[in-house]
C-alpha positions as CSV (number, residue, x, y, z in Angstrom):
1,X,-41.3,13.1,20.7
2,X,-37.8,13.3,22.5
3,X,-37.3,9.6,21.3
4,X,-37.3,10.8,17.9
5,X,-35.7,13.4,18.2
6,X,-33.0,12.0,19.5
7,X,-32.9,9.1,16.7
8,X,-33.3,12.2,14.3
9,X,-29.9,13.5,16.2
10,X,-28.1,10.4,16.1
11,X,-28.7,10.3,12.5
12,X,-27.6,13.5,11.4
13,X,-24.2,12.5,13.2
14,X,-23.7,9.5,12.0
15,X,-24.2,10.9,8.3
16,X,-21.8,13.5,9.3
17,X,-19.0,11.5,10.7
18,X,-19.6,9.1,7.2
19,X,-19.1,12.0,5.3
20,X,-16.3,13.7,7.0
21,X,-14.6,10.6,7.0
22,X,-15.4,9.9,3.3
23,X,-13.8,13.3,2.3
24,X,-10.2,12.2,3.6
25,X,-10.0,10.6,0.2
26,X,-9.2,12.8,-2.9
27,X,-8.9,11.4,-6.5
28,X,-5.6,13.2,-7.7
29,X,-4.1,13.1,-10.8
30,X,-0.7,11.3,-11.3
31,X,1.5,14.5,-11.5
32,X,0.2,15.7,-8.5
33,X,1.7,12.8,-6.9
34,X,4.6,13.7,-5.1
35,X,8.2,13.6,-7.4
36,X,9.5,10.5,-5.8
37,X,6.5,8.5,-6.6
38,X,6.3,9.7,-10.2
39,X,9.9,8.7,-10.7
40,X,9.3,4.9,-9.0
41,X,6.3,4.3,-10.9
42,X,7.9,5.6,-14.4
43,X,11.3,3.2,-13.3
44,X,9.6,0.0,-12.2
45,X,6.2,0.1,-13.9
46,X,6.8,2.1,-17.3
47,X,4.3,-0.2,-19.5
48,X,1.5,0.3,-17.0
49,X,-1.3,2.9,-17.4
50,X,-2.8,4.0,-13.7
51,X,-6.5,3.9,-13.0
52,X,-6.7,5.6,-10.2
53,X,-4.2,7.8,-7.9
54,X,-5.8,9.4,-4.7
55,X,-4.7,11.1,-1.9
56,X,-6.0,9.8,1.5
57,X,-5.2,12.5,4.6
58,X,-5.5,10.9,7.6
59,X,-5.9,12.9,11.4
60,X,-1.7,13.0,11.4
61,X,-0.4,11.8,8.1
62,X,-0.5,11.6,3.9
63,X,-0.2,9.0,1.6
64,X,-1.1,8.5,-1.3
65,X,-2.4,5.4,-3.1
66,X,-2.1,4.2,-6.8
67,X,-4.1,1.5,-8.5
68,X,-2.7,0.8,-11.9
69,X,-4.7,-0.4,-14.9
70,X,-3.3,-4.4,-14.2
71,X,-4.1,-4.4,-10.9
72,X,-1.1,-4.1,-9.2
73,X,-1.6,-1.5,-6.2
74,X,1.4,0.8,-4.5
75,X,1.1,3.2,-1.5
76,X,3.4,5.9,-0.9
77,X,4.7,8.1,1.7
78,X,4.0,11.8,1.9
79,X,7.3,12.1,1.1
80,X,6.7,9.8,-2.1
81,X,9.0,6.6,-0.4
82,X,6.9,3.4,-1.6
83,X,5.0,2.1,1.5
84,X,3.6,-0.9,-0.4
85,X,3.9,-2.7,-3.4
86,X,1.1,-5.2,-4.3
87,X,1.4,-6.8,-7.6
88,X,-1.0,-9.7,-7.1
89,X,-0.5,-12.2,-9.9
90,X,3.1,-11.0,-10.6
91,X,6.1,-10.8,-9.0
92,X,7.6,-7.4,-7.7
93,X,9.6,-6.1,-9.9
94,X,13.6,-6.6,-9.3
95,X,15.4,-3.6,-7.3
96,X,12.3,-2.3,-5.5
97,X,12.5,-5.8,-2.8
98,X,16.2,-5.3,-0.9
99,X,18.7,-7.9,-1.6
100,X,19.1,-9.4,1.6
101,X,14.9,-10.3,1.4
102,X,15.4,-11.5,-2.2
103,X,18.3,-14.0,-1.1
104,X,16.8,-15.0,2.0
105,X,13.7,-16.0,0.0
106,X,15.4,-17.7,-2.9
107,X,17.4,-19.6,-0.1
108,X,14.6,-21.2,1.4
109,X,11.3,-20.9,-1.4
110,X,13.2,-21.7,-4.7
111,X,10.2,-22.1,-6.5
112,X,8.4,-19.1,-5.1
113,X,8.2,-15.5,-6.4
114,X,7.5,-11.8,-3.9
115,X,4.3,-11.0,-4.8
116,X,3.9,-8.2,-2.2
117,X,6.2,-6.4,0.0
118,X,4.9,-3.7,2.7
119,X,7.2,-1.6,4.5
120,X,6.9,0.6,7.7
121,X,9.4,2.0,10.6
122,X,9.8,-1.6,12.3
123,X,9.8,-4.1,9.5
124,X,9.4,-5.8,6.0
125,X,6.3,-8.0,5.1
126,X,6.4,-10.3,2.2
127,X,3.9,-12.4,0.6
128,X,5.3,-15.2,-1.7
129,X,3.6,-16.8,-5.0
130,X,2.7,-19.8,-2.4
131,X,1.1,-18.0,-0.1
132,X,2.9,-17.8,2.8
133,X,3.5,-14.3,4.8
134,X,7.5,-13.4,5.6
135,X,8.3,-11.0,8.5
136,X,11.6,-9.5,8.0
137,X,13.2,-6.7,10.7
138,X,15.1,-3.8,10.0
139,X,18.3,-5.2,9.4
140,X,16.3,-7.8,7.0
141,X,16.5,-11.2,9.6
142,X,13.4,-13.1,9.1
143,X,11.6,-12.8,12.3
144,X,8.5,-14.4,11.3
145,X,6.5,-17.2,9.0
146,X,2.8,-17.2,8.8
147,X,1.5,-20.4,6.6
């Protein structure tokens, strides 16, 4: 008897946790977005339609993610800054990638395009068209290559 109710227990938590967990995530609709994000969405994807904007709350921190009609995904800041900009099949569009990255990676991949760039308080990732992953610091050196 105490076995099961003690699976019983277990279960009820787990469902519980699941559930709390699953309500961190809130469909939102694109002019709920913050101001910042509307604006870089309307500037550097004005021909796409989004599918889906949500707003994920996490135990300290907001951010909201946008999945666009295409494909390409972008996650933002509370404060609306772009986090992320994953464009998949297509290359990022021009001005959202800093310059240095851009020059750095038409120095040494010619041929390649940034599919993906990812941002946060110590550095810059980049995924080319080939595949590789570029680590950039701060001050935009290239710090790392993953093949």
């Amino acid at each position: 008897m105490m076995k099961k109710f003690l699976i019983i227990l277990v279960s009820i938590f787990t469902v519980g946790v699941f559930a709390a967990h699953a309500g961190n995530d809130k469909p939102i609709n694109v002019n709920q977005l913050p101001l910042a994000s509307q604006q870089f969405i309307a500037k550097y994807f004005p021909d796409s339609k989004v599918a889906l904007a949500k707003m994920e709350k996490e135990f300290m921190s907001v951010t909201y993610d946008v999945v666009m009609t295409d494909g390409v995904k972008l996650e933002f800041a509370k404060n609306g800054e772009w986090k992320e900009v994953d464009c998949k099949y297509s290359s990022v569009p021009q001005g959202i990638v800093p310059a240095q990255i851009v020059k750095k990676v038409n120095e040494l991949y010619p041929d390649a395009s940034i599919v993906k760039i990812d941002r946060d308080t110590k550095d810059y990732e980049v995924e080319l068209s080939t595949g590789l992953d570029l680590t950039f610091d701060l001050s935009f050196n290239l710090v790392k290559v993953d093949h």
